[in-house]
N, C-alpha and C positions, 0 to 999 in steps of 0.2 A: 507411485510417484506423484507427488504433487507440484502443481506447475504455478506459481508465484510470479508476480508483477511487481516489479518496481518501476515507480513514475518518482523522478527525481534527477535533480540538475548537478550535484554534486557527483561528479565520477568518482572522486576516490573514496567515497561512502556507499555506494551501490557495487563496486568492483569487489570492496570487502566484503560485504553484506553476502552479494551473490557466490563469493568463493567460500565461505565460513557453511552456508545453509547449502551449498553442493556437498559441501567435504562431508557434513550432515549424513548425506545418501537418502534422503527424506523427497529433496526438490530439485525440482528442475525451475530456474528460476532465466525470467528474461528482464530487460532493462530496456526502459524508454527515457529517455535526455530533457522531454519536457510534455505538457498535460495534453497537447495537440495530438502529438505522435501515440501519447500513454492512453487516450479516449480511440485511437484508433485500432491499435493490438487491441485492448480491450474487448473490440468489439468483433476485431477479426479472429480471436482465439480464445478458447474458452480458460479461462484461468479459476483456480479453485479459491484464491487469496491474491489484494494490490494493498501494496506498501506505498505509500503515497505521503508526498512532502508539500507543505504547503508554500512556501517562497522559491516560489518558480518564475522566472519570466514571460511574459505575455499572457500566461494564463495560471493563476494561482491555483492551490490545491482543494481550496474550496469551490471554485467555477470548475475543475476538474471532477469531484467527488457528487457536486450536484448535474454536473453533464453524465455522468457514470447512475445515479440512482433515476436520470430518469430514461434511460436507453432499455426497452425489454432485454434484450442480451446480458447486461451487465447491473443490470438490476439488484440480483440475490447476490451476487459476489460480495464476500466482505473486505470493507476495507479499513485498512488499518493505516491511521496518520503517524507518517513518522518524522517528526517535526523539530526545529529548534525551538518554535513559539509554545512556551511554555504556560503562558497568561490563562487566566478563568475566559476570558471572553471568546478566544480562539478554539479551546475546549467545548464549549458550549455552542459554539457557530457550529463546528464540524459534528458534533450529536445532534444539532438540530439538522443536517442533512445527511445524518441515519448512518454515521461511521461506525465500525464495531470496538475501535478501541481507539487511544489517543495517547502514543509514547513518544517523550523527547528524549531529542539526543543531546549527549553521545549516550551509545547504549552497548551493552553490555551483549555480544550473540546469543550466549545463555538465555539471557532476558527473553531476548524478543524470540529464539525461537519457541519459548514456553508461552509468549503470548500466543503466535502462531499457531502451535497446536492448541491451543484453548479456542480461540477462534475454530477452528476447522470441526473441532469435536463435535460444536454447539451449531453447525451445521448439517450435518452427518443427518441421514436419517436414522 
């Protein structure tokens, strides 16, 4: 069982997200409401994979993903933006602070849970 993060302000896209990848039988997945609370579980629990959105209040997903790359805890965890910002520039900000993938929504479960395991394999020892 793999245990998944979401860090995201949107409830009715984490509620979905998180019932589609249970129904899965793959994840146990938990939900933080915004980057404050999401840098906290992060740190308090070991997660194998954070799904993380970048237009968040008070603290965006980029000051969350670079709080997240520089904690030893949360350091090797991969994370995956899952974003409406679709732009080259937003792409390129969150690879330069070391994301392992970068999907916008809306998105397809299928999709992201084949990103997800692609992620996860490429960690594996």
């Amino acid at each position: 069982m793999r245990k998944i993060l979401i860090i995201d302000d949107e409830e009715d896209l984490t509620f979905f997200v998180k019932a589609n990848l249970e129904l899965a039988g793959d994840y146990e997945v938990e939900v933080a409401i915004n980057g404050r609370d999401g840098i906290k579980l992060a740190s308090r629990e070991k997660f194998d994979l954070i799904l993380l959105d970048i237009m968040m209040p008070h603290m965006d997903g980029f000051e969350v993903l670079e709080a997240l790359k520089k904690n030893k805890k949360t350091l090797s965890t991969p994370v995956i933006m899952l974003t409406a910002k679709g732009d080259e520039k937003s792409r390129l900000r969150a690879a330069g602070l070391y994301d392992e993938d970068y999907i916008v929504k809306p998105v397809q479960i299928d999709f992201l849970k084949s990103k997800i395991d692609e992620a996860l394999k490429r960690i594996e020892p």
